[in-house]
N, C-alpha and C positions, 0 to 999 in steps of 0.2 A: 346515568348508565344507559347504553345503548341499549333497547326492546326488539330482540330479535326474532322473538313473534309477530310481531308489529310492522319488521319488513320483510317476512317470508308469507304473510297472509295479504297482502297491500298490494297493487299495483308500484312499482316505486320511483319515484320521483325526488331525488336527492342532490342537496344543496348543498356544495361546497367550499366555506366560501375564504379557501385558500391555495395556493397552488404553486405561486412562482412570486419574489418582491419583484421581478421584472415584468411582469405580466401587466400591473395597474390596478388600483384598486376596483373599478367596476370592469371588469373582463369578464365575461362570460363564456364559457363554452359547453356546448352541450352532444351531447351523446344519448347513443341508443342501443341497445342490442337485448345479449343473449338473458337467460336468469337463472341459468345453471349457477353464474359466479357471482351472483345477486348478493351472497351473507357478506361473504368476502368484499365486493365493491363497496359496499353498503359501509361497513367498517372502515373500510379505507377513508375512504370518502370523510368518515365524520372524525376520526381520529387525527388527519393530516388537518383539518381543518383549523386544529386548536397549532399545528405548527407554523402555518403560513398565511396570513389574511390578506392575499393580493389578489386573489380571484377566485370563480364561481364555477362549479362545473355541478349540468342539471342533464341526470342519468336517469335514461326511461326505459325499465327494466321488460320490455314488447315480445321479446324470442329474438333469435338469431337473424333467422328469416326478417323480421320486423327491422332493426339494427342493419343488416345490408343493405335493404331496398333506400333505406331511408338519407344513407350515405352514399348510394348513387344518382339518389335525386338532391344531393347536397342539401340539405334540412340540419344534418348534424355535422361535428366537426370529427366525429370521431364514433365508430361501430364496437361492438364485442358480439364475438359470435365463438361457438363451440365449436362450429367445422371450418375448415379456411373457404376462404371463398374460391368459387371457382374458376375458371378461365374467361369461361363467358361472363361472370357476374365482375371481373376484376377488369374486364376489357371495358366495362361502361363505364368505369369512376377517369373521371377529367384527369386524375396525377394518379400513378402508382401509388399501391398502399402496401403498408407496412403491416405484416404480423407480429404482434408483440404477446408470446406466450406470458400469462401472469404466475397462474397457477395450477396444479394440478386436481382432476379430480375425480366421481364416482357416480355412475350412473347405478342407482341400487334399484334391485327390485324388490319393490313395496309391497306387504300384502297385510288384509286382514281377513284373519283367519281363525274366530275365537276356541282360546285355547292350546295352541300352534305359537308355541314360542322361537322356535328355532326351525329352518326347513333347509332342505337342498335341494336342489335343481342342477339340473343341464342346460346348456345352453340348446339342444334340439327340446326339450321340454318347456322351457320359456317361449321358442319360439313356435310350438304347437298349440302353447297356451293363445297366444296371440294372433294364432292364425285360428284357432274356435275349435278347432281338432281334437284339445284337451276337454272337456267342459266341465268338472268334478273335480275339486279340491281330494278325493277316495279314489280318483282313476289311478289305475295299478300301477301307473308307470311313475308316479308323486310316489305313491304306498311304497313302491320297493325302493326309491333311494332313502328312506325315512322310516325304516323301521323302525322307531321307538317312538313315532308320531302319532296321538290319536287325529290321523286327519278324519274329515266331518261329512257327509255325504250333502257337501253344499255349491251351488253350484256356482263358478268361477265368471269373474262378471271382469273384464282385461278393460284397463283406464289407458289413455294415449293422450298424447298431445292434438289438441285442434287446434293450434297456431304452430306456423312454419318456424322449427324449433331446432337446437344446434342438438340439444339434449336427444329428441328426437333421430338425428343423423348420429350422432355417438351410438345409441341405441339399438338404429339397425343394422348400423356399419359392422360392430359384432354379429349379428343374428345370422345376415349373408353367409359370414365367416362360420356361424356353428350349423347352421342348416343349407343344405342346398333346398330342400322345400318354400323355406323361406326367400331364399334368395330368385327362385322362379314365383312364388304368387303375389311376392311383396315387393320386394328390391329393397332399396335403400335410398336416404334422402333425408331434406329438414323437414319433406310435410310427406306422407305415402298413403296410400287407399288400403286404411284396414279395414278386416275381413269380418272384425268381430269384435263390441266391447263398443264403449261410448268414452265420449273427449272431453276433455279440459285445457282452458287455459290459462299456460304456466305452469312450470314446476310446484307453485302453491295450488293453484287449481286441481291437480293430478293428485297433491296428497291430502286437498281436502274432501274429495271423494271417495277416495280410501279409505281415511279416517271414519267418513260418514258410513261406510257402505260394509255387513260382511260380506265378506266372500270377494271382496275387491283387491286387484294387483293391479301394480300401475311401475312406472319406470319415473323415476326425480332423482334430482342431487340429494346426493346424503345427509346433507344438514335439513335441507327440506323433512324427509324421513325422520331425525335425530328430535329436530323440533316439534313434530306432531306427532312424537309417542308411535310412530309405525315400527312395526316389526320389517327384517332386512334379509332377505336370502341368501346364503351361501349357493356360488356360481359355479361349476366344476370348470377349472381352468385346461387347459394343457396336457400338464403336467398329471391328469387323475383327481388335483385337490380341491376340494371345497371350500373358497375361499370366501371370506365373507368382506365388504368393503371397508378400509380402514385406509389411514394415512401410508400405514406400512406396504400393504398391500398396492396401494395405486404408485409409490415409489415405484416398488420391484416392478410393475407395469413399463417403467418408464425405462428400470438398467439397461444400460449401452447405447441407448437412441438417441445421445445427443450429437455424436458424429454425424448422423443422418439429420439432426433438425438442422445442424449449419451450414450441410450442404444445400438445403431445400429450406434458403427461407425460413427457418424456424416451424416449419410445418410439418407433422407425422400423424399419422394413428399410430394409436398403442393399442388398439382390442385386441383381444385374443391373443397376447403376447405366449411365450413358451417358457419365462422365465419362469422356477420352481416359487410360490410362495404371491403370484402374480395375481389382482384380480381382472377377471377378464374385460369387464366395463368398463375402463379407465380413459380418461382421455386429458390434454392439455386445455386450455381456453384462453382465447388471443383477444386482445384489443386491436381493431383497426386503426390504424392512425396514416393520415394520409401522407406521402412522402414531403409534399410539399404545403408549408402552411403560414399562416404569417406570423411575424419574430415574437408577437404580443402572445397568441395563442400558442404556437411551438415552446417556446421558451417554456409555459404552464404546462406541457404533456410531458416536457422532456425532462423537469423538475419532480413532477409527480410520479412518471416510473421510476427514475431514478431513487425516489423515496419508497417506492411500493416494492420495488425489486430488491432493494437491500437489504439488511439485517432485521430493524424495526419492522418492515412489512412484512416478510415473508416469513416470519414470527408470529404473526396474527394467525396465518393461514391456516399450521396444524390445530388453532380452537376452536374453529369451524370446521372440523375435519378434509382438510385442501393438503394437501401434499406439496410445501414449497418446490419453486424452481430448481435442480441441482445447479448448484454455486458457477461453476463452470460456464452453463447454458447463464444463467443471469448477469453474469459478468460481459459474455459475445450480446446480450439482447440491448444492455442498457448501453453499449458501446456503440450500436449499431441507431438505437435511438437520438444519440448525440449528433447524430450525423444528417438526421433531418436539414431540408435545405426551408431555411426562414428567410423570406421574404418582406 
């Protein structure tokens, strides 16, 4: 049985050693990126491996930021990042590269706060937290969205990412959108200069802090969170609600925005959406795959979305808490994968 403590605490490094009967038996391909979608690849990765034994695919789960650089210097054959890449970063790769959204999913805010089972926040209250503004789990403005809370008069210690991280740009890309404060002392980004709190890296790093630490908040995917016993915030969306991160919830994030991913690439934000029932952290998360590649290799990327984007995979997704592809969007993504030009 797959130990999925095991690869949420780990740097990770995963062996696949199946993918395509076209590919060959020793084909290797490797890859780098984000570790927001670390559970989920992770599972893919080992579960596909008992279906296909024609090749190897060795995923080095670094940050987003890591996974780009890495595939512009051609090192990997393929990236995964949380945020798409940018103009500038997409102008340096030798062939156009392809976004391939996998799955969806939930940037929660973590905290430990002994005693403090359930909390709510604003999204100007995270990002006051984060900007050092806040500094008391008791400060008035926590106290009154949580009256039935004994918060503690202890003081709030804000965890971040220290590697250039997708999770990280999901994170701020909301924050801009709930704070103007924030958006003038911070901005946004996969790596940003905070004002207050100390780093880790990795979404495991981020929740093993937390875990260690009272009084610690920190931003991770939700399974990160689910698997280290962290307690999760309720984010006030939109719409007035308090929503807390779930599959459901990062769905309705996503209602109506696939007209917009296929005009654009497959690429959107979803933060701060305005749908009723929405969590406002949400975001998709893409595999790079370069447009052009050779027939050995292509053929193994084009086999194994096509297997992760369908029924069997995107089944996995809600037990890790990921919100599959809507059916629609994964039928235009794996269509458009086919289309790779192999060499």
């Amino acid at each position: 049985m797959l130990n999925l403590r095991n690869f949420l605490t780990l740097p990770l490094v995963v062996t696949l050693a199946a993918i395509s009967a076209e590919a060959g038996a020793n084909t290797l391909i490797n890859g780098a990126g984000a570790t927001f979608p670390q559970p989920i690849y992770s599972k893919w990765f080992a579960e596909y491996a008992s279906v296909n034994k024609a090749a190897s695919i060795n995923y080095q789960a670094i940050g987003s930021g890591g996974g780009i650089r890495q595939l512009i210097q051609g090192t990997v054959d393929f990236g995964a990042t949380d945020e798409p890449m940018s103009a500038e970063e997409a102008g340096k790769v030798k062939t156009p590269v392809l976004h391939v959204p996998t799955v969806l999913g939930a940037v929660a805010v973590s905290y430990n706060v002994p005693g403090v089972k359930s909390l709510n926040l604003t999204g100007e209250m995270v990002a006051e937290i984060f900007m050092g503004t806040i500094k008391k789990w008791n400060d008035p403005k926590i106290v009154a969205a949580n009256k039935d809370a004994k918060l503690p008069d202890l003081a709030i210690v804000p965890t971040y990412r220290s590697d250039g991280s997708g999770t990280t740009a999901v994170f701020t890309d909301y924050l801009v959108k709930a704070s103007k404060g924030f958006e003038i002392k911070v901005g946004k980004g996969k790596a940003v200069m905070w004002p207050a709190g100390i780093g880790a890296k990795g979404n495991a790093g981020v929740a093993g802090v937390i875990a260690q630490n009272p009084g610690a908040v920190g931003y991770v995917e939700l399974v990160f969170a689910a698997t280290n016993n962290l307690a999760v915030a309720s984010i006030q969306n939109k719409s007035g609600e308090f929503v807390a991160p779930s599959t459901a919830s990062v769905s309705a994030a996503a209602t109506g925005r696939v007209p917009e991913m296929l005009k654009n690439d497959f690429k959107v934000s979803i933060t701060d959406p305005t749908t009723k029932g929405a969590y406002p952290i949400s975001s998709f998360t893409w595999l790079l795959i370069p447009n052009e590649m050779s027939k050995v290799k292509g053929s193994a990327m084009i086999a194994f979305v096509d297997w992760a984007l369908g029924a069997t995979g995107q089944k996995m997704a809600a037990d890790l808490n990921y919100a599959p592809l809507p059916k629609e969007l994964a039928t235009e993504v794996v269509a458009r994968v086919k289309k790779l030009q192999l060499k």
